[in-house]
N, C-alpha and C positions, 0 to 999 in steps of 0.2 A: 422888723419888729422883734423885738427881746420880749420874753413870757416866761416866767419862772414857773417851775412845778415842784412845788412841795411833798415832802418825804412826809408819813402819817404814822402813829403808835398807837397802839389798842391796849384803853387804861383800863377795860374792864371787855370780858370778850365770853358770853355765855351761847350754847347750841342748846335750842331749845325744841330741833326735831330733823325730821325729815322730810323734803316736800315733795310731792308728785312726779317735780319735774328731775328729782336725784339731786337736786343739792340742798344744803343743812340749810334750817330754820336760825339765824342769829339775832343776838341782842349784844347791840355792841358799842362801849362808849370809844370814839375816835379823836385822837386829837394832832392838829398840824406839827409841823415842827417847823423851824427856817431853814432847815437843811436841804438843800432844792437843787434839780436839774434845770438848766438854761436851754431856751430853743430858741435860735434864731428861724424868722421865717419869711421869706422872700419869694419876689414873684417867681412862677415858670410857668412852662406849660404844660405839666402834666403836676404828680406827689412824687417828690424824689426827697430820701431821706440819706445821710451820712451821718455815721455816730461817732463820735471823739471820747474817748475815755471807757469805754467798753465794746466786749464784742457779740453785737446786737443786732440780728436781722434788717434789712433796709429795705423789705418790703409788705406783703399782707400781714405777715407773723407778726408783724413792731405795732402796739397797741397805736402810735404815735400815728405811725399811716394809717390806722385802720379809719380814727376817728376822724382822722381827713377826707377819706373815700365817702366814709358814712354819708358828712355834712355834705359832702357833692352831691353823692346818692340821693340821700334825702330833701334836697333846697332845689335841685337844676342846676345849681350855679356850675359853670364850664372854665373855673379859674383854675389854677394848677398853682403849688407853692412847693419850694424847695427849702426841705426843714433839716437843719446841722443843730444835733443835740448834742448837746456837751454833758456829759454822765457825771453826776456826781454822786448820786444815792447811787448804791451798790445791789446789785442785781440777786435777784431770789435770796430776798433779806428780811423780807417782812414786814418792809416797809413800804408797798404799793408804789415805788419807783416809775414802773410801767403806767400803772395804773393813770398816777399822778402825771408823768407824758403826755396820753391820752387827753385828760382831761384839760392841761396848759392848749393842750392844737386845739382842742373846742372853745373854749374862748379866746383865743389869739384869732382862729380864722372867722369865727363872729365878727372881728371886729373887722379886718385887714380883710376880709371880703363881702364886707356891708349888711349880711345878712337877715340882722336886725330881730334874731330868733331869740325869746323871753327865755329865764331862768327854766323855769317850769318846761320849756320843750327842749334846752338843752340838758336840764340831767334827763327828761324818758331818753335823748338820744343815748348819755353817757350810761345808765342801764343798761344799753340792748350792748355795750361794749364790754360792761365787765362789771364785777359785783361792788369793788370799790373805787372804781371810777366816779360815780355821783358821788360820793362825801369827797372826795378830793378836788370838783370841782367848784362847790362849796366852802371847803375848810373850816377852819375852828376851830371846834367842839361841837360834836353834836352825839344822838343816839341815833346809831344804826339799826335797820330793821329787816324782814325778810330775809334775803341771802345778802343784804346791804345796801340796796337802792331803793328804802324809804328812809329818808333823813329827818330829822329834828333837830332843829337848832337849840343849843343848849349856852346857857350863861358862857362869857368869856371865861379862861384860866387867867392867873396870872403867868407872866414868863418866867416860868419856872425854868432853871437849869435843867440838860438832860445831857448823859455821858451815853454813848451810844456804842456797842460791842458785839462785832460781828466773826463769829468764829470761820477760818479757810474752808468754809465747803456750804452748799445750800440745802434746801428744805424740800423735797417733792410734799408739794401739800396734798395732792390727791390720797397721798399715800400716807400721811398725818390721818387724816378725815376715815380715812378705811381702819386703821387702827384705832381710834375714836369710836366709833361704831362696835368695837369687838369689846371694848375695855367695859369690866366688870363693877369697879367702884369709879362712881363720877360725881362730881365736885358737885355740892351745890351752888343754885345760882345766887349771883351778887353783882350785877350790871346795876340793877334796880337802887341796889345802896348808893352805888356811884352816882346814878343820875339826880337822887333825891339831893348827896350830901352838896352836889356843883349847886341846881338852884336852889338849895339854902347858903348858899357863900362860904360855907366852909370848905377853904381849900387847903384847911390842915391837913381834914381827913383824907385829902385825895392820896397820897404815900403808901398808907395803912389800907385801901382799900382794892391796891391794884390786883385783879384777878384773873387768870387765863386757861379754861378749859382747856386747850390743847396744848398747856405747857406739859405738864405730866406727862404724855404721850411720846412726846417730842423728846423729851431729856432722856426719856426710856431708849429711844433711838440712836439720841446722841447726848452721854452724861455729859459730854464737856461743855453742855451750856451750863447747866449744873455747876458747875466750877467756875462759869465766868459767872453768874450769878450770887456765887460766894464772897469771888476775889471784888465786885463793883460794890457788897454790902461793907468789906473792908476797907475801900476806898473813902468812904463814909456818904453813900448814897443814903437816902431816906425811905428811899422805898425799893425794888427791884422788879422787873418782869418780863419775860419775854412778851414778843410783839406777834401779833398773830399768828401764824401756823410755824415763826420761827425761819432762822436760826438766832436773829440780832436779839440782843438783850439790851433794857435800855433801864439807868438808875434817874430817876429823880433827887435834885439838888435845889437848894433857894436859889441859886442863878446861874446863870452860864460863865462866869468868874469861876465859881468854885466847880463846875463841871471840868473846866477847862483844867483848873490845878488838878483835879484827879484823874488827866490823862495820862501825866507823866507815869503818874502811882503806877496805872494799868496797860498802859501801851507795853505789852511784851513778846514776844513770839510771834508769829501769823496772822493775828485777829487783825480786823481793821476796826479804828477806834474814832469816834469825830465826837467834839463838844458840840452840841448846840444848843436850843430853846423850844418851848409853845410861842406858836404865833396865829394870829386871828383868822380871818375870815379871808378867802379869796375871790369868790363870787356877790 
């Protein structure tokens, strides 16, 4: 069985505290992209995983095994599957790559091992895995909530073009979030704008409203997002902004035609660069 796993962009991303248990309160609008890793997943008799295209643990560490053990753990079931992931989202990018893994083995082995477990108990499972695992097994558009595993489904987007720019090196988010925490002047929130202007239909304003708490933090670390953020508004993006704790940067366009002509413009030096789109629901 083939399952795709969708790559996710955070069009609007506010911290709205602290929780008990150490990690940050969010409000966060998410949306899919069609940019996606492939899992093949086949009988065996134990979880054995092999990764093609990056180099990515092939055991507990790999979110991919993890939500396969879980679903054993938690159902009985004494099946084993051997999963060959073929990497195409780019790793500690800010695009829940992992994440999105994760969550393709939860519903691939739902189905390839009959288990017949509802929406609703496979995101508490994809929860207890990670904080954006439940929207990515999901997909859309929706509003995130708590550290990310309460969802709301929100209106479709259109496919809008997206040019996506990921500078040579990654983001320790722990280490985003702890200097977040120290920083003196912080944004106010504007998640709320975002969600109002989707279910009134206005996907003009989506461009004009993208906003990201932890960008500032993050460029302060590394300005040269900064500067790919410059050089995608040159390219004649609509909107610009980084994607969660960073480093990718991603511009909005009216379609994935014109994302695509602005790769040429931007593909230069080290970055890694892919055209793609919004795309719907997965669950």
């Amino acid at each position: 069985m083939l399952v795709k796993a969708y790559a996710k962009i955070n069009l609007a991303l506010n911290i709205t505290g602290v929780r008990t248990d150490g990690y940050h309160e969010l409000e966060t609008v998410m949306q899919t992209l069609a940019l996606h890793d492939v899992l093949e997943l086949s009988p065996a008799n134990c979880i054995e995983i092999t990764v093609d295209g990056a180099d990515l643990p092939s055991g507990p560490e790999n979110l991919a095994y993890r939500a396969a053990d879980l679903l054993r753990c938690e159902t009985g079931c004494r099946e084993g599957v051997r999963i060959r992931l073929i990497k195409r989202i780019p790793i500690a990018a800010g695009l829940a790559g992992g994440s999105s893994d994760a969550a393709a083995v939860l519903r691939g082995l739902n189905q390839v091992w009959r288990l017949g477990l509802t929406r609703e108990e496979l995101l508490k499972l994809a929860a207890s895995i990670g904080s954006d695992v439940p929207f990515c097994l999901s997909g859309g558009t929706a509003l995130a909530r708590g550290r990310g595993e309460l969802i709301e489904s929100l209106p479709d987007l259109p496919p809008f073009g997206v040019l996506l720019a990921k500078p040579p090196f990654g983001v320790n988010t722990a280490d985003v979030y702890r200097r977040y925490d120290q920083a003196v002047d912080l944004p106010e929130p504007c998640c709320l704008e975002m969600v109002e202007a989707i279910r009134r239909g206005e996907t003009g304003q989506i461009a004009s409203l993208l906003a990201n708490d932890l960008e500032a933090v993050t460029i302060a670390m590394h300005p040269l997002i900064g500067d790919i953020k410059n050089n995608m508004l040159a390219a004649g993006a609509q909107g610009v902004l980084m994607s969660g704790s960073g480093p990718t940067v991603f511009g909005i366009f009216p379609d994935r035609s014109t994302a695509a002509r602005a790769v040429e413009k931007f593909a230069r030096g080290d970055n890694w660069v892919c055209a793609t789109e919004f795309t719907g629901p997965t669950l």
